[in-house]
Structures are given as structure tokens and as C-alpha cells.
C-alpha positions in Angstrom: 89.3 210.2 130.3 89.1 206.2 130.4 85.8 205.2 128.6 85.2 201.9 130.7 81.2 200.9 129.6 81.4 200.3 125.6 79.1 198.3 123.5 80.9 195.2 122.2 79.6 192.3 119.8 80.0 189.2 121.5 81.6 185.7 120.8 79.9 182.9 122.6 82.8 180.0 122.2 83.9 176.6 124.3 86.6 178.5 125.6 88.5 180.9 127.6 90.6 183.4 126.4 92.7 185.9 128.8 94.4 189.0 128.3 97.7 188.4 126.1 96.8 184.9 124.8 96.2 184.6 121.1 93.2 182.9 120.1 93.1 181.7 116.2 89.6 181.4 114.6 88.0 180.0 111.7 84.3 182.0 111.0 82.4 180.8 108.4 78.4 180.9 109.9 76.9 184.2 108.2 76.0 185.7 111.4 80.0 185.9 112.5 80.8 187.1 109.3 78.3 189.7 109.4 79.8 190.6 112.4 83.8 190.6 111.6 82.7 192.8 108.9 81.7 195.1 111.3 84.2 195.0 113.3 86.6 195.8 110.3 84.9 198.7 109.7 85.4 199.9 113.6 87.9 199.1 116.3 88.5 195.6 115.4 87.4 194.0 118.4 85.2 191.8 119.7 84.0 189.8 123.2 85.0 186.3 123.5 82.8 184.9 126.1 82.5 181.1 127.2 79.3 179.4 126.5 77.0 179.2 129.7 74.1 177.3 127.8 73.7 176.4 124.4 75.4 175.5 121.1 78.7 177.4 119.6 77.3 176.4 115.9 73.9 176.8 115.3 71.5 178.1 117.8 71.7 181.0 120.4 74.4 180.7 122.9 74.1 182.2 126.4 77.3 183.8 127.5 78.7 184.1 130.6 79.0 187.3 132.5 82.7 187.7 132.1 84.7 187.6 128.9 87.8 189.3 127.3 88.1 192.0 124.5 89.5 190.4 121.7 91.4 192.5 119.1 91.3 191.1 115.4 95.2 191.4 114.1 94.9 189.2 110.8 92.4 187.7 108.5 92.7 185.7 105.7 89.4 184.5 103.5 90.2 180.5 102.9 88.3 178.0 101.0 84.3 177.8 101.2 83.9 181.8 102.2 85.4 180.5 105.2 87.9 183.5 107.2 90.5 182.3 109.3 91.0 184.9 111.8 94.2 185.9 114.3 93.3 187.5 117.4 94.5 188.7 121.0 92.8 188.8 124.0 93.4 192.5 125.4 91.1 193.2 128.8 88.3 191.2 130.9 84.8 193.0 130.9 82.0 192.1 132.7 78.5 191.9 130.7 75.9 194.8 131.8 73.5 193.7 129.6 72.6 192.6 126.2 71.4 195.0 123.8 70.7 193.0 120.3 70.6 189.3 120.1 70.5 188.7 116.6 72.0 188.2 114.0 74.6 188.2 116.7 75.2 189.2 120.4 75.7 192.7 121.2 76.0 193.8 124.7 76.8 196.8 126.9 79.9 196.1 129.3 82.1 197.2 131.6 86.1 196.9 131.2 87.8 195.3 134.0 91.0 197.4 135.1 93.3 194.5 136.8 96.1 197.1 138.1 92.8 198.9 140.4 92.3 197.9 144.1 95.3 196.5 146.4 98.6 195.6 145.1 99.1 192.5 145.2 101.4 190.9 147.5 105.2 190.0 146.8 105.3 187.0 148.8 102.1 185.6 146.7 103.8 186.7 143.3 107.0 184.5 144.0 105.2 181.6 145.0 103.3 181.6 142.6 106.0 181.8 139.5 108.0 179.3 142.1 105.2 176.6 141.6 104.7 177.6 138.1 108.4 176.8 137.4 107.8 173.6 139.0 104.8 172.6 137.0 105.9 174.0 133.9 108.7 171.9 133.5 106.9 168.5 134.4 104.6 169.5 131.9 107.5 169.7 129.3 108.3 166.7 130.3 105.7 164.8 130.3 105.7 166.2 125.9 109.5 164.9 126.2 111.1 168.0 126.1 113.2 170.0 128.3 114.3 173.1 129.6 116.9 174.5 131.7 114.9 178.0 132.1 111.7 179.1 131.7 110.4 182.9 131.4 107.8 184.2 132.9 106.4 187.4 133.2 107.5 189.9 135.9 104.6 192.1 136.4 102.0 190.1 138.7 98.8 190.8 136.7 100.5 189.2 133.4 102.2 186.4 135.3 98.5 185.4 136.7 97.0 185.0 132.9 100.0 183.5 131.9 99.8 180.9 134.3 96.2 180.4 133.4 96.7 179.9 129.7 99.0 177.3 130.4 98.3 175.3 133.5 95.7 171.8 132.6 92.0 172.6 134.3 88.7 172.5 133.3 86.7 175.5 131.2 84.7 175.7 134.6 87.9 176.1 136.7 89.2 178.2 133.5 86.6 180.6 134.0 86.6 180.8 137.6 89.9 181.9 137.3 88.7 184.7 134.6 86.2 186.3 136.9 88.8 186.5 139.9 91.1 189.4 140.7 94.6 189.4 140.5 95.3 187.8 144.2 92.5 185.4 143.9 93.7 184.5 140.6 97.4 184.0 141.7 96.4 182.0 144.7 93.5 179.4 142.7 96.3 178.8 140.2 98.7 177.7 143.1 96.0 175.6 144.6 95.3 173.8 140.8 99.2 173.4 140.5 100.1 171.9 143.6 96.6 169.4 143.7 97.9 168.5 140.6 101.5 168.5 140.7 102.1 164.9 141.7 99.9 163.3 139.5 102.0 165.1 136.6 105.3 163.6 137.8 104.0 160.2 138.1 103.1 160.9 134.6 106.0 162.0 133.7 107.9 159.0 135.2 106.0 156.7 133.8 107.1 157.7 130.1 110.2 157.9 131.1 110.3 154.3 132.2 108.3 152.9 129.3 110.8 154.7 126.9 113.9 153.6 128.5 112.0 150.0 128.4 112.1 150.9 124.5 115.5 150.8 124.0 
């Protein structure tokens, strides 16, 4: 049987993390250590969470309703009793409700299974790796680089948070894309792409001009 409600320790940061995308952490206030201890000595996981109100040093931070499980894969203790600490994000939950608040956050949620409801369409899957192909490469671009083929994933749900991790929006947009399904994810991604697609290029040309001008 799939257990989908679990009580998860949560991680209140200024950013968001989706399924497959490592995430790379340096922990060194008492509560977070306090709590990667406990995690240790459990499943090794954790909800990363982007900050709704508040401060991610310090204070309390209030967490938006949808994060994703991360799962701790490497940590090193570094100068200062600082940790540095390798992670993956693993599956989206949505926040039930919050059953401890300090030392740290520790809520009751619900795992989000993105492979439930509709499949989602072929035609919106193609277009959407066609326009990331697009995009991707003016972004390579635009760091001077260049590529004559770039992989992406097949399978649509993957594709949609690869495409997230990588396209340029804000943590507002970021998140909107978090909390959508699959389709709705795939389709706000094309819509971010393509308003911002021609900007990008111009970019892009623009360097390429002043370096030729350099030479």
C-alpha cells in the first residue's frame, strides 16, 4: 500500500526545488542541525519549501503550501560546525498542516503522485521539448557556448521539471509552476519560453556583436 500523508520536517528556503534537481546546502543555525540529525537517524529526508513570509536565517519562516521531499545523499561537516549537505528533490507534497514549529517546522503532508489523473497530451509534450530546444540553446549562447544536441527527458512528467529547473523566471513564477499539474506545468513553461524567447536572442546577438567588435 502507498503511504501518501507522512510527517516531514520542513525547510523554509528562497527557492524552489523540483523533483530530480539537486539542491546543495550549507546548515550551520542549531535548529537545522538539530534537525539533519534527525533526519540521519530516519529516512533521510526533508521538505524544502519556498518562503511565503519571513526570514530564511533567523526568525520563523512561513512556508508555502507546496514543497518537494528532499532526500539527504551526502554530508560533510566543514569549518565552524558548519555541514555542507547534498540533496535531491524526490516528490511535490502539499502541506496539511503544521504540527511543531519549533525548534524547527514539522508538518503533516500529502505526497503529490504526478503520473495520477489524465495523461497528458502528445501534442503538448512535443511542443513543449520543441520550444525548450529552442530556448535552451539561446541560453547557451548567450554563456558563449554551444551545442549541436541537447537531451531532454522523454517521459512528460520529468521533461516538465526539467524545463522548470532550467528556464529564467521568477521564484513567484517558479512556484506557480510547482503547484501545477503535469499539463498546466508543460503549457506555463511554453508561455514563459516563448514571452521570453526574443528578448534572449537579442541578447544573445548583442554579445555576439560586441565580441566580434573585440577582435
Amino acid at each position: 500500500m502507498t503511504i501518501s500523508r507522512i510527517s516531514l520536517p520542513l525547510f523554509p528556503l528562497s527557492t524552489v526545488l523540483f523533483p530530480g534537481s539537486p539542491l546543495p546546502l550549507q546548515i550551520f543555525e542549531e535548529r537545522y542541525k538539530r534537525m539533519l540529525q534527525e533526519c540521519m537517524e530516519s529516512d533521510h529526508r526533508f521538505g524544502v519549501t519556498l518562503i511565503k513570509e519571513g526570514d530564511e536565517v533567523g526568525g520563523l519562516a512561513i512556508p508555502h503550501d507546496v514543497g518537494t521531499v528532499a532526500r539527504i545523499t551526502q554530508v560533510d561537516e566543514i569549518d565552524g560546525g558548519r555541514f555542507f549537505v547534498s540533496t535531491i528533490g524526490q516528490q511535490r507534497f502539499s502541506v496539511l498542516g503544521v504540527t511543531q514549529w519549533t525548534p524547527f517546522i514539522v508538518a503533516e503532508v500529502r505526497l503529490i503522485d504526478d503520473h495520477e489523473g489524465e495523461p497528458v497530451p502528445e501534442e503538448l509534450t512535443a511542443e513543449s521539448r520543441d520550444t525548450f530546444l529552442d530556448y535552451a540553446r539561446v541560453l547557451t549562447g548567450i554563456s558563449g557556448g554551444w551545442v549541436r544536441q541537447i537531451r531532454t527527458p522523454t517521459d512528460p512528467v520529468m521533461l516538465s521539471y526539467h524545463i522548470a529547473r532550467v528556464i529564467q523566471a521568477d521564484l513567484a513564477d517558479k512556484q506557480k509552476l510547482l503547484e501545477h499539474d503535469t499539463a498546466d506545468r508543460l503549457s506555463g513553461e511554453i508561455e514563459i519560453m516563448q514571452r521570453d524567447y526574443t528578448a534572449l536572442r537579442r541578447q544573445m546577438t548583442m554579445q555576439l556583436i560586441s565580441q566580434f567588435g573585440r577582435q
